[in-house]
C-alpha positions in Angstrom: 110.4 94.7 140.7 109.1 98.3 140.6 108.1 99.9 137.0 107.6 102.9 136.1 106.6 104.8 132.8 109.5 106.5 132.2 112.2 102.9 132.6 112.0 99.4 133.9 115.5 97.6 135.9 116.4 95.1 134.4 119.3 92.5 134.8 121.3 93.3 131.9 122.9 90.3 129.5 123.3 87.8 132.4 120.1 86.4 131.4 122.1 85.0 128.2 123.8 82.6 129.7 120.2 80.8 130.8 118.2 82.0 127.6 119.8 80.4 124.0 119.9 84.0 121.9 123.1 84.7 120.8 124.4 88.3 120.0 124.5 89.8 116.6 123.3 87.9 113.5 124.3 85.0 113.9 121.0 83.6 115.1 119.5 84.9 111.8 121.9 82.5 109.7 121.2 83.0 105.6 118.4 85.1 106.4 120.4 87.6 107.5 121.0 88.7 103.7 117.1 89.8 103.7 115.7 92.5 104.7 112.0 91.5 103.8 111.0 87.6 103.6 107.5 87.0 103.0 106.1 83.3 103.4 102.7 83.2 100.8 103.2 86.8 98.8 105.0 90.2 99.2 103.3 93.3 97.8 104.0 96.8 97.2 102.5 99.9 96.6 104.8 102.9 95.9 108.4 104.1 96.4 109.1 101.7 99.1 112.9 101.4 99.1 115.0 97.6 100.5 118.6 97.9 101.6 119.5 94.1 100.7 117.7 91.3 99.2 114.2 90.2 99.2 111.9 86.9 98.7 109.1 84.6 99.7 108.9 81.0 99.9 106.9 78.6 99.8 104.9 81.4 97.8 105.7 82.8 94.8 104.3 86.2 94.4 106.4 89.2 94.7 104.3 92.3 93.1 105.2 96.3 93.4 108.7 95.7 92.1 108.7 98.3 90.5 107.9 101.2 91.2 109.7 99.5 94.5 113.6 98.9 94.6 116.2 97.0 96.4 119.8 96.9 96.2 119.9 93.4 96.6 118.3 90.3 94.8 114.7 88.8 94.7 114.3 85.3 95.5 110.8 83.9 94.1 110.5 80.3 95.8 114.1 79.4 95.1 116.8 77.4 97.2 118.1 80.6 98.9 114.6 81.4 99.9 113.8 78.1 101.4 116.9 77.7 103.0 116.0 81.0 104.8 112.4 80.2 106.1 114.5 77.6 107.9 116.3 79.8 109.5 114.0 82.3 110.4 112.1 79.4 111.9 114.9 78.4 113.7 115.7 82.1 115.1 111.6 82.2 115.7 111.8 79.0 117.8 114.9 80.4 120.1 113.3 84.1 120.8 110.1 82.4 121.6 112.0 80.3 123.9 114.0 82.3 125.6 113.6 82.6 129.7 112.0 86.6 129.9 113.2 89.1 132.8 110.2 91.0 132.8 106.4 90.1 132.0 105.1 93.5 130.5 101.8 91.9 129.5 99.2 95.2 129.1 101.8 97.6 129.4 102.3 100.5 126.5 106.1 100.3 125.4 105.4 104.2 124.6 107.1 106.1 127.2 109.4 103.8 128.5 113.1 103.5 128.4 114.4 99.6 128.4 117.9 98.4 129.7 118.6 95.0 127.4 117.3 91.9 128.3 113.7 89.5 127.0 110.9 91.5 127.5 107.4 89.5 127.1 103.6 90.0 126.6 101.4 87.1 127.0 98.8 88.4 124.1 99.1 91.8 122.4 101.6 94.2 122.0 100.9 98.0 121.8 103.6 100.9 120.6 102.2 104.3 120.9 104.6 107.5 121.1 108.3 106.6 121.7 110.6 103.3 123.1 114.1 104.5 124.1 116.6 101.2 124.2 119.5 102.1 126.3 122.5 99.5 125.8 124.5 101.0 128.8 127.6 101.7 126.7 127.0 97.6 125.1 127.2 97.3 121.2 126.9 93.7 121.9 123.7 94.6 124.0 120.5 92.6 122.8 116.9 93.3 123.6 114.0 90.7 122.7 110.3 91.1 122.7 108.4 88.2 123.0 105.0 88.8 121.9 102.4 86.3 122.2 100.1 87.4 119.2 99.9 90.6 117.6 102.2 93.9 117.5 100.6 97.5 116.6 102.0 101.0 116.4 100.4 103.7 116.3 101.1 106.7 113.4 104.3 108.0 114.2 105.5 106.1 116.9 109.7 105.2 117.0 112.0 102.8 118.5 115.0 105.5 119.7 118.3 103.3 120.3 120.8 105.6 122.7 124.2 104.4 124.3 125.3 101.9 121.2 122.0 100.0 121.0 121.8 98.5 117.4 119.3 97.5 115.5 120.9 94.5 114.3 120.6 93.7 118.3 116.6 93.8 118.6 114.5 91.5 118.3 110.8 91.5 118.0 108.6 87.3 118.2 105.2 87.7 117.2 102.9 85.7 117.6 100.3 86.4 115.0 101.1 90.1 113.0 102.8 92.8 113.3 100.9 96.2 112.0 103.3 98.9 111.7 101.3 102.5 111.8 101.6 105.6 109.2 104.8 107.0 110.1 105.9 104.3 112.6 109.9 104.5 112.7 110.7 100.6 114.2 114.1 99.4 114.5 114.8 95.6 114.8 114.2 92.3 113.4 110.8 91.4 113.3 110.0 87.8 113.1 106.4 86.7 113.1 104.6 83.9 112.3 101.8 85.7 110.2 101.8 88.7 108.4 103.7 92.1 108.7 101.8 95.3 107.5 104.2 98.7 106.9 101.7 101.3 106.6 102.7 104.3 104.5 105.6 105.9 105.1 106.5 103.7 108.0 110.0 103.1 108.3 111.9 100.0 109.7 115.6 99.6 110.3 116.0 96.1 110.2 114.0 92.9 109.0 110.1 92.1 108.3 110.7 88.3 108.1 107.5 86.5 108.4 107.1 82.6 108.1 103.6 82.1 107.2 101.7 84.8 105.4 102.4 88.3 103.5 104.3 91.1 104.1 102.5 94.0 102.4 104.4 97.7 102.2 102.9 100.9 101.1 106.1 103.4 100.2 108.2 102.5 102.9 112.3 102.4 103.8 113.5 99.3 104.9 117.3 100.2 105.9 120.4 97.9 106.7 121.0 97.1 110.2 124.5 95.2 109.8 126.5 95.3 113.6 129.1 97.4 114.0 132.3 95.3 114.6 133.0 95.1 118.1 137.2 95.0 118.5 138.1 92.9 121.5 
């Protein structure tokens, strides 16, 4: 299949039917009420502002709240958080799982404009300038990135969605962390196994759920990314 630097064909969602990801949030299960979900601490330095709720479990440190604030609850180690892990565990296991359309291993996602499907690098993952999503006209569109250890953005890099690509319909599977640059504007749900790093001022519409280790913030927005109902 040809590429190019400027878009990469794709089959769109018939891959679905062979790879277990589902559409919307329903994958996410309770997690979906978080928008940050650290597993050994969450800090925070600065105004860095959470559209929902936000814990850590099986840790028990949550620290920059305030001058941080969140519109939702904090769960500290509690039943809702555990319950949670799970399920960000679960939705880990699926995306990692998933049978990938395109093997983009060593390729830039700045530049390029991606029709939906599961996208995945064997090692690293590198975001410098801008990634255009194009659902095709598809709320129900979904686009995964399988990422085999870390993600990086540079400073002021952005996820553009076009055509009724949602947020609540991208997912990014790390393998390791996930370092969001100064600036960075990501959209999607990012699960990863280790820690997630918003550098300051970086923006994410979406999740920072990570299973095993911290999710640190430095005067960030972390903004809802709820589906638009999809009438029949």
């Amino acid at each position: 299949m040809a590429m190019t630097r400027t878009s990469i064909a794709i089959c769109a969602l018939a891959m679905m039917a062979a790879a277990p990801v589902v559409h919307g949030q329903a994958l996410l299960g309770t997690a979906q009420a978080f928008r940050v979900l650290g597993g050994t601490t969450v800090t925070n330095t600065g105004a860095t502002t959470i559209a929902a709720d936000l814990g850590v479990w099986p840790g028990n440190a949550i620290t920059g709240f305030p001058p941080g604030t969140l519109t939702g609850v904090t769960h500290v180690a509690d039943a809702v958080a555990l319950q949670a892990q799970a399920d960000v565990t679960n939705a880990y296991n699926v995306l990692a799982g998933a049978a990938f359309d395109d093997n983009v291993t060593g390729i830039n996602l700045g530049g390029l404009t991606l029709t939906p499907g599961v996208y995945h690098f064997s090692s690293t993952a590198q975001l410098t300038g801008t990634l255009t999503l194009d659902a095709q006209g598809d709320p129900a569109a979904v686009f995964v990135f399988q990422i085999g250890s870390g993600l990086t953005t540079a400073s002021n890099s952005a996820v553009t969605l076009i055509n009724s690509a949602q947020p609540c319909n991208v997912y990014w599977q790390v393998g390791s962390s996930a370092t969001l640059g100064t600036g960075t504007a990501l959209a999607g749900n990012v699960l990863a196994l280790s820690s997630i790093t918003l550098n300051h001022a970086a923006s994410l519409a979406g999740r920072a759920l990570t299973r095993n280790a911290a999710v640190t913030m430095d005067d960030n927005a972390i903004t809802a990314s709820t589906c638009t109902t999809i009438t029949p």
